[in-house]
RODO-2510 file (C-alpha; in nm, 4 decimals, decimal comma):
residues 265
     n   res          X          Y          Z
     1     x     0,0000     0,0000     0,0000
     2     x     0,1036     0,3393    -0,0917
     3     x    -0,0036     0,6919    -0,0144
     4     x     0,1421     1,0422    -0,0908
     5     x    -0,0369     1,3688    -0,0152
     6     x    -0,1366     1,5977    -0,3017
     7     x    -0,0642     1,9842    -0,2838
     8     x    -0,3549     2,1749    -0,5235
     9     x    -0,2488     2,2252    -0,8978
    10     x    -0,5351     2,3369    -1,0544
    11     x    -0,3796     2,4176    -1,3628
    12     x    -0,2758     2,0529    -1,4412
    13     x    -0,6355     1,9486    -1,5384
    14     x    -0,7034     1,8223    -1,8165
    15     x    -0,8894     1,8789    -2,1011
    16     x    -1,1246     1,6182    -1,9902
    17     x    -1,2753     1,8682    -1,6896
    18     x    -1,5392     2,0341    -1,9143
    19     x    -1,6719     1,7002    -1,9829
    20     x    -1,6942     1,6073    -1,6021
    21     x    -1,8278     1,9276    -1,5146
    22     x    -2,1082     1,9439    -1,7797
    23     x    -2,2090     1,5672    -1,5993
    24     x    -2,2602     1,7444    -1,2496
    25     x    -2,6127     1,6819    -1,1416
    26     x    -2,7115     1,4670    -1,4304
    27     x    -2,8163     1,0709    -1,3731
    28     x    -2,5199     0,9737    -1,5803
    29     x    -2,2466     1,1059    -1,4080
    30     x    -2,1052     0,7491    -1,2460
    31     x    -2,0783     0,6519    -1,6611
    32     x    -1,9867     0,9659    -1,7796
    33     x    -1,6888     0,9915    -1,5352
    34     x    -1,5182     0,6445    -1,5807
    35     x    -1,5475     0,7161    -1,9291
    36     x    -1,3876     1,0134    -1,9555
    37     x    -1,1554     0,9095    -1,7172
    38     x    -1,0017     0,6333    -1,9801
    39     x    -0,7680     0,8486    -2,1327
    40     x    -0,5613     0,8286    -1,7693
    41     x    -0,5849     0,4914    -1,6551
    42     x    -0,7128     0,1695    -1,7553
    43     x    -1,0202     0,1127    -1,4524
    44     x    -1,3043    -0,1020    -1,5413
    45     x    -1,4859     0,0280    -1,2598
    46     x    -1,5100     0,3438    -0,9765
    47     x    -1,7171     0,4318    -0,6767
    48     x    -1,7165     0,6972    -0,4019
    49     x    -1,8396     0,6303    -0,0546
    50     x    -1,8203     0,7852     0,2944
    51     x    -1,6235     0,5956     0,5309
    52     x    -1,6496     0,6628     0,9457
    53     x    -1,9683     0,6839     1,1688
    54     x    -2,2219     0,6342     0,8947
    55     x    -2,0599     0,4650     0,6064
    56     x    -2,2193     0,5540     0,2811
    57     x    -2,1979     0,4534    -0,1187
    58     x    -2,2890     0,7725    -0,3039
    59     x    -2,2429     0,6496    -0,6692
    60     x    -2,0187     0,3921    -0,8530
    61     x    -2,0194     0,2340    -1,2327
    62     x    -1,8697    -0,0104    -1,4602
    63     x    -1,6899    -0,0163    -1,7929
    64     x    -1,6799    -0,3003    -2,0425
    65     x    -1,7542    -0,5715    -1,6987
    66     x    -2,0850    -0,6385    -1,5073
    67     x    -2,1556    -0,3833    -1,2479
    68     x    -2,0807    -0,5351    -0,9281
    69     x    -1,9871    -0,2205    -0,7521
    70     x    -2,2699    -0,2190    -0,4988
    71     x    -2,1857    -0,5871    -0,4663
    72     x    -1,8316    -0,4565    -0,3618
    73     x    -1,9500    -0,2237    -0,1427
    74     x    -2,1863    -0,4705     0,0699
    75     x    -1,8896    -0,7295     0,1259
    76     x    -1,6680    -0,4609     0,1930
    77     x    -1,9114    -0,3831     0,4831
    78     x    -1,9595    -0,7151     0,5815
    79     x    -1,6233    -0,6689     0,8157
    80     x    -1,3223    -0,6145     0,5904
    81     x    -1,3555    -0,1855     0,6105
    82     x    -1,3060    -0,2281     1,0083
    83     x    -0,9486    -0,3383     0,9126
    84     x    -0,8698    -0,1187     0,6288
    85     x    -0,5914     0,0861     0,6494
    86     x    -0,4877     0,1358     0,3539
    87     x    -0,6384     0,4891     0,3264
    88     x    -0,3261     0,5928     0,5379
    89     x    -0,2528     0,8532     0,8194
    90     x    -0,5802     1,1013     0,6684
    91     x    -0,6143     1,1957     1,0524
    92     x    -0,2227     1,3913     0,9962
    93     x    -0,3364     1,5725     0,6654
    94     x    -0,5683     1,9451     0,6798
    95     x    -0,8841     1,8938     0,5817
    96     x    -0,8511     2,0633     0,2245
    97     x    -0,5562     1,8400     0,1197
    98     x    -0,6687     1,5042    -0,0745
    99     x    -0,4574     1,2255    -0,0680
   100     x    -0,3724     0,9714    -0,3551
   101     x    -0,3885     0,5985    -0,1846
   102     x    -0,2745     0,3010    -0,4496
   103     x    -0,3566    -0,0398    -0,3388
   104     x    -0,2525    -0,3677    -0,4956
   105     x    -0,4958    -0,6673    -0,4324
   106     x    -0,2269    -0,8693    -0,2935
   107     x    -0,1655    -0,5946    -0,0280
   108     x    -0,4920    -0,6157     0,1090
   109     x    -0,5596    -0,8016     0,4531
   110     x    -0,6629    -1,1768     0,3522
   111     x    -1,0736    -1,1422     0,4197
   112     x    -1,0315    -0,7967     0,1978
   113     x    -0,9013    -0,9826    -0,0933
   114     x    -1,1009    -1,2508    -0,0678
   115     x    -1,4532    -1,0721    -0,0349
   116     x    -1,4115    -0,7549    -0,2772
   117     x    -1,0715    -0,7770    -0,4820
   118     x    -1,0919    -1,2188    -0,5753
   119     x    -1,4659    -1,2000    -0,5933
   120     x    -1,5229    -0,9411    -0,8243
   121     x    -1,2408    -0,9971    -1,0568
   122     x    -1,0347    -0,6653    -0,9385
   123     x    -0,7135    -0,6445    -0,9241
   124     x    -0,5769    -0,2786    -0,8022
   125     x    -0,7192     0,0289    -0,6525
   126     x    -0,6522     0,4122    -0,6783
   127     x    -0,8087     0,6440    -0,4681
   128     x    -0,8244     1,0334    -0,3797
   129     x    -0,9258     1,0608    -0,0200
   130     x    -1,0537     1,3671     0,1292
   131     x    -1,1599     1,4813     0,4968
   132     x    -1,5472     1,4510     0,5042
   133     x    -1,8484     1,5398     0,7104
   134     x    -1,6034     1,3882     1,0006
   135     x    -1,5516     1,1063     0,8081
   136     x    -1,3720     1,0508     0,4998
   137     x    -1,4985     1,0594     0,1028
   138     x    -1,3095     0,8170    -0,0910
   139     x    -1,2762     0,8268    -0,4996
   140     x    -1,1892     0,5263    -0,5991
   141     x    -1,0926     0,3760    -0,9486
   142     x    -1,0913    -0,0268    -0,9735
   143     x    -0,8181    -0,1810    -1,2234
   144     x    -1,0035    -0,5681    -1,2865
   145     x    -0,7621    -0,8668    -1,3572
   146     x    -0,7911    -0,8561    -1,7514
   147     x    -0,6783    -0,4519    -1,7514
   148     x    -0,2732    -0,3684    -1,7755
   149     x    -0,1761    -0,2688    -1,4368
   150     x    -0,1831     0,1468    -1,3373
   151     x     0,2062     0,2471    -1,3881
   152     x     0,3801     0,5434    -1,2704
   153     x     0,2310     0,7629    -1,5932
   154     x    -0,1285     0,6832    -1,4465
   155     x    -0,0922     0,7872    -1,0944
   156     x     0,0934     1,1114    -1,1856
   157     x    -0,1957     1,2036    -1,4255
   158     x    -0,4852     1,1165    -1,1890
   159     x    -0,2946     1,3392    -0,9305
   160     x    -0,2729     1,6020    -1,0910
   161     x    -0,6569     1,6096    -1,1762
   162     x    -0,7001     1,4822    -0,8067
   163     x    -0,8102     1,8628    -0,6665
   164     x    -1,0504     1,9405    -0,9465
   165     x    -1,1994     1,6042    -0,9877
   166     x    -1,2473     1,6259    -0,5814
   167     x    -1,4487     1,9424    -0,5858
   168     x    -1,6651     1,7602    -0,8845
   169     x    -1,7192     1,4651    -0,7122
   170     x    -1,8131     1,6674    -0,3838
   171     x    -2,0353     1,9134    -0,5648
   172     x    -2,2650     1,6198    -0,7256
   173     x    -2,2995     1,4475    -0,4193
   174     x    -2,4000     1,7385    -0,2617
   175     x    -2,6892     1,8232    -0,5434
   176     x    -2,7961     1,4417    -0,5693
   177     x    -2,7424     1,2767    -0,2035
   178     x    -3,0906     1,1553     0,0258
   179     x    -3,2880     1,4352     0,1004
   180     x    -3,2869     1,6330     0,4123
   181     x    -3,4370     1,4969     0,6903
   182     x    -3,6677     1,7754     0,7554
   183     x    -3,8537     1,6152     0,4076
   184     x    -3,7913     1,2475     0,5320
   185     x    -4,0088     1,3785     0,8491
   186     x    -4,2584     1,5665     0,6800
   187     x    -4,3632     1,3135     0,4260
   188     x    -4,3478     1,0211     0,7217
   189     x    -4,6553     1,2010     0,8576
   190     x    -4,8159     1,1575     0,5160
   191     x    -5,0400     0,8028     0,5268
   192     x    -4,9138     0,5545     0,2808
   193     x    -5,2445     0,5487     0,0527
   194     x    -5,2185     0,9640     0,0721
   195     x    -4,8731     0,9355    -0,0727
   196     x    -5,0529     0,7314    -0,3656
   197     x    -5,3154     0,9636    -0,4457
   198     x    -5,0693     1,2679    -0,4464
   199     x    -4,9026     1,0565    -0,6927
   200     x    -5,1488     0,9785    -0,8570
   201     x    -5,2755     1,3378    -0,8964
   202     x    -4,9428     1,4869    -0,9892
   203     x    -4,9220     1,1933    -1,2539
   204     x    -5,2333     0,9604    -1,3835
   205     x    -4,9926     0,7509    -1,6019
   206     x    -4,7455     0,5750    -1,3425
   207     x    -4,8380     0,2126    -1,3214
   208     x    -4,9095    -0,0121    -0,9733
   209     x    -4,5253    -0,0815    -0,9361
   210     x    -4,4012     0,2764    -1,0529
   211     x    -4,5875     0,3839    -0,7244
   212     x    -4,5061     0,1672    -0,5489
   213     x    -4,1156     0,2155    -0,5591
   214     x    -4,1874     0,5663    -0,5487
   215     x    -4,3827     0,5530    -0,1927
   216     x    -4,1120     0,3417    -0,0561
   217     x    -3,8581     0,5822    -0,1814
   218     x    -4,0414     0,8474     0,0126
   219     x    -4,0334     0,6331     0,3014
   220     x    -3,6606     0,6615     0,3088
   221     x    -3,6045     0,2783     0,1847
   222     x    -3,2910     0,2381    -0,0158
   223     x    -3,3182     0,0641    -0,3817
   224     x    -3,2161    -0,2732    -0,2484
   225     x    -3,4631    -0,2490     0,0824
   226     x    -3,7188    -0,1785    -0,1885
   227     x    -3,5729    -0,4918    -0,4157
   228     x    -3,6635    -0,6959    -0,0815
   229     x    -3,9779    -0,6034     0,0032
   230     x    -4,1766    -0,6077    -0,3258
   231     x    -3,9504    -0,9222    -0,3659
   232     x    -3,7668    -0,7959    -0,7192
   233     x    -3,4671    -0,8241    -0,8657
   234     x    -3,2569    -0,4781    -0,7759
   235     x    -3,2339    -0,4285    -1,1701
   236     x    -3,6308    -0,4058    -1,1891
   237     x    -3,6885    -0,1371    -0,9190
   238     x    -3,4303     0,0894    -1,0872
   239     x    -3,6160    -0,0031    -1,4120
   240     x    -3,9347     0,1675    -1,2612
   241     x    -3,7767     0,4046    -1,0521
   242     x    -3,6383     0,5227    -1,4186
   243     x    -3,9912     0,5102    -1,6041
   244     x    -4,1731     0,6401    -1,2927
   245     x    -3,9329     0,9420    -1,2858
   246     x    -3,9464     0,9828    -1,6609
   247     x    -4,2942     1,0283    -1,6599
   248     x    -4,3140     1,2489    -1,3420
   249     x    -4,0377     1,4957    -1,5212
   250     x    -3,7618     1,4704    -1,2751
   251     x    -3,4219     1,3071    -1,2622
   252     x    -3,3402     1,2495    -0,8136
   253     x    -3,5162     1,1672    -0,5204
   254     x    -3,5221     1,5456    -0,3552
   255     x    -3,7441     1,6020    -0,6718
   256     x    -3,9621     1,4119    -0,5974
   257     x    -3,9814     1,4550    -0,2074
   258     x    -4,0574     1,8345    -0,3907
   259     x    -4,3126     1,7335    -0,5761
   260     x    -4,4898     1,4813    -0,3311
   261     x    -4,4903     1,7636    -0,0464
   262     x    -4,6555     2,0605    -0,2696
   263     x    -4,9146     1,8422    -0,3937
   264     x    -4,9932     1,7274     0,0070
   265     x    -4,9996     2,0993     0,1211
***
């Protein structure tokens, strides 16, 4: 395991930053990143998730190999993040300095490797770590077994995009993370069949299991709590999550906690 800390150099970004900034906010921006992000090193895949009190997975994607990401994420909770350390010493660093953390599968601890790096076909991490809501936000690109491995060239270019592809990352989780809990609140006062009717109201088309994934979203369950309890696959409840937010007109949850909460008052 390696680490280094990164000073700010703003004015080695690459071309590639207008791309990533236009994708701020929009429903591709897990894709649109790892793609763009191909001209710098060979990763097949990429998350970023909160590590510390309340662990979190804000977004992750895959390139060219199934999407196991969130599947990575899961076993990674399952106990090997209590012995991770190969984020190194973030509690020396200010909070405004990231740090560039390279990880070789082999380095890992052995129930690490097994669960996320063997299972999933990955071979390599690089990440830009950052202080976070007193925890830490990890960017993290995923080199998989059949990919050449990330050389020296790699890591210099993905540090010295590190600062502006931090403040990207951080801005679209702001402007597309769970809505404020003031909302959650508000709309858990709401009876379930209310909930339907506003949807109803605000749209006529949305089928039996479009509303349903949307009241369950409003209830604050997560995509695969929603999987479980209408007993479908996790790929069918984003399918109507997508059509029922298609037809509604907006692209995140906090629209449609919006929408829900002007129709009820």
């Amino acid at each position: 395991m390696k680490s280094w800390p990164l000073a700010a150099a703003p004015d080695a970004a690459p071309r590639l930053l207008g791309g990533l900034i236009d994708a701020i906010g929009q429903p591709g921006f897990g894709a649109a990143v790892l793609g763009q992000v191909q001209s710098l090193l060979p990763a097949a895949s990429w998350s970023v998730y909160r590590l510390g009190e309340a662990p979190a997975l804000f977004l992750s994607a895959a390139c060219g190999v199934p999407d196991t990401t969130r599947d990575c994420w899961r076993a990674y909770l399952s106990g090997p993040h209590r012995a991770d350390h190969s984020f190194g010493p973030m509690a020396l660093l200010p909070p405004s300095t990231p740090h560039l953390c390279h990880l070789d599968a082999q380095e890992a601890p052995a129930e690490h490797r097994a669960k996320v790096y063997d299972a999933h076909g990955m071979a390599e991490r690089l990440s830009l770590a950052q202080e976070a809501d007193g925890g830490m936000l990890a960017i993290n690109f995923y080199r998989h077994a059949h990919q050449p491995a990330f050389g020296p060239a790699a890591i210099e270019r993905l540090g010295a995009l590190a600062p502006a592809l931090v403040a990207i990352v951080r801005k679209h989780v702001a402007l597309t993370r769970e809505p404020a809990a003031a909302h959650t609140q508000a709309v858990a006062a709401v009876p379930a069949a209310d909930l339907e009717a506003h949807l109803r109201r605000l749209c006529p088309a949305l089928t039996a299991r479009e509303l349903a994934v949307c009241v369950r979203l409003l209830r604050g369950l997560t995509l695969e709590g929603i999987a479980a309890d209408l007993q479908l696959a996790l790929p069918t409840v984003k399918t109507y999550r997508q059509r029922a937010f298609a037809r509604l007109g907006i692209h995140f949850r906090n629209e449609l906690f919006a929408r829900v909460l002007g129709a009820a008052g």
